[in-house]
Each structure stands twice: as structure tokens, then as C-alpha cells.
Steps between C-alpha positions, in 0.01 A plus 500: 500500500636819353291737762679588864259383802455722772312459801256839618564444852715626793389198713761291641288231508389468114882567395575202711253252338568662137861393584411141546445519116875541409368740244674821465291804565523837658286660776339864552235660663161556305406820717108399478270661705314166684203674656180295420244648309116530690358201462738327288524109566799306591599344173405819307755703723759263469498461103486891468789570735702159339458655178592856639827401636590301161395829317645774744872307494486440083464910468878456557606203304258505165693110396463308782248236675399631817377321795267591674294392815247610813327314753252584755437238848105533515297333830246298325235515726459889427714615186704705768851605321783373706780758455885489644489593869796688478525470909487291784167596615338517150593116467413391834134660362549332180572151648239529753231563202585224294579229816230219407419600195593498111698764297535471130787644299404669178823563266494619173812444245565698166764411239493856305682520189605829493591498073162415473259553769411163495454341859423151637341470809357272769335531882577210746283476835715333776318422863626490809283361814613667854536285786326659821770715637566592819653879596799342610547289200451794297756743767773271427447465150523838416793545735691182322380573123413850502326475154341877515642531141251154343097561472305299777832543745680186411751322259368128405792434417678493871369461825168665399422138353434420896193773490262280275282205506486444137657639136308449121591619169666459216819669591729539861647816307182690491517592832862655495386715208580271245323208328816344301268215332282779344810696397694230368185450250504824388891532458444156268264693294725790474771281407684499831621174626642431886577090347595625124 
């Protein structure tokens, strides 16, 4: 493939998993303003601001493939949009909203060709079931993991694995920011190989 790759993120977490690739590809910051629009649904959001990011980063690099991803950690017993915490107390909150119940991760992936302004896209749904947590299970949690940087206060992919009764979907990835099943779909179609 002829076209540079770029991922339109600043996370550390999505550079990590794009790594895992062994693709080359560069990283910047898409600058996207993320505020939801009134009313707007989950999935809706997430495609617009996906396709945003993809868009905002290719202003700078009109020959390139541009990644680009969002995700938003919704309750599902009432729709409510699980941001990051961003604090201690904000997560102890967060935890203690979700403990014995279900939160469902919503991410959205582009593959924006900027040559072209062709895109690929796909939305994975990943669920996570909560244990019922105690506040001192949840204290030392936060004071071991501190994960006020991850939507829904924890990282899956450490010790916040001990927080949950039960995981379903399609892809682990999806709730670091990532799905790298749906992404190494649409690299294929763009002619992008991780095995080739």
C-alpha cells in the first residue's frame, strides 16, 4: 500500500494496540470538539465524532489513510453516558453507579482515505457485567489502578478485570478504545496487511 497510515489519536492506549499490528503508522491529535449533540444517540455520536477525527487529522496530510476511532461506556439500564472520571471521587461515583449492573461500550472505527474521501467504517458493542462492589473494593482499586484517564473508571485489561461478573462481545479491544478485529478488516480492504 502506497498511502502512509496514521492514527487520529493522542491516546496512549489506541497507539499501543495499533502497535500490536507491526504496521508502520504515525500518530496526531484530531482536535475534535466531542460534545454530544441534544438528543443524539450513542451510535450516532460515535460515527460522527469517528469520522470527525479521521477528517480533522487528513486536513494535514491530503495522501494518507487515517484512523480514526471514539467510544462512549453507556449504563444500559438508562442510556446514561459514562464519561472519564478524571478524579478519585468522580470514579468512586462512577463505580458505585454501575456496581451490579451492565455497561455497554459503543466504539466507532473509520478508515478515511484522505486522496479520496473514501472511508470504511464499522461500530462494535462490547459488555461488561459489574460484580456488586463494595466501597472498599472500589477505595483500593482506585488507589492501586488509578484509571481516572479510561471511561467507566477502569482498565479491563489489568486488575480492573477483578471488578466484573461477566464480559460479551466480539472484541477484548473495544473496551481500550480499539476493536483490532474490526480494524484489521478494514485495513484488508484498504490493502493493508498485519500477515502480508
Amino acid at each position: 500500500m502506497s498511502l502512509p497510515l496514521i492514527l487520529a489519536s493522542s491516546s496512549p492506549y489506541r497507539r499501543a494496540l495499533l502497535e500490536r499490528l507491526r504496521l508502520p503508522f504515525g500518530c496526531e491529535r484530531p482536535d475534535v470538539d466531542e460534545t454530544p449533540l441534544p438528543g443524539e444517540a450513542v451510535q450516532t455520536m460515535t460515527a460522527r465524532l469517528a469520522l470527525a477525527k479521521a477528517r480533522a487529522v487528513a486536513t494535514r496530510h491530503p495522501q494518507a489513510w487515517i484512523i480514526g476511532s471514539d467510544q462512549a461506556c453507556v449504563r444500559d439500564d438508562d442510556a446514561t453516558i459514562i464519561g472519564k472520571p478524571g478524579s478519585f471521587d468522580n470514579a468512586v461515583v462512577q463505580l458505585r453507579a454501575c456496581s451490579g449492573r451492565s455497561v455497554n461500550f459503543h466504539t466507532a472505527l473509520v478508515l478515511f482515505n484522505s486522496e479520496t474521501g473514501r472511508h470504511l467504517h464499522s461500530h462494535d458493542v462490547y459488555q461488561v457485567r459489574f460484580r456488586q462492589l463494595a466501597d472498599a473494593e472500589i477505595t483500593r482499586y482506585l488507589q492501586l489502578e488509578q484509571p481516572y484517564d479510561c471511561a467507566g473508571s477502569f482498565k479491563a485489561e489489568s486488575l480492573g478485570i477483578a471488578l466484573f461478573d461477566s464480559m460479551e462481545g466480539n472484541d477484548f479491544h473495544s473496551l481500550i478504545g480499539l476493536p483490532l478485529i474490526s480494524l484489521c478488516r478494514l485495513l484488508r480492504q484498504a490493502g493493508f496487511d498485519p500477515l502480508g
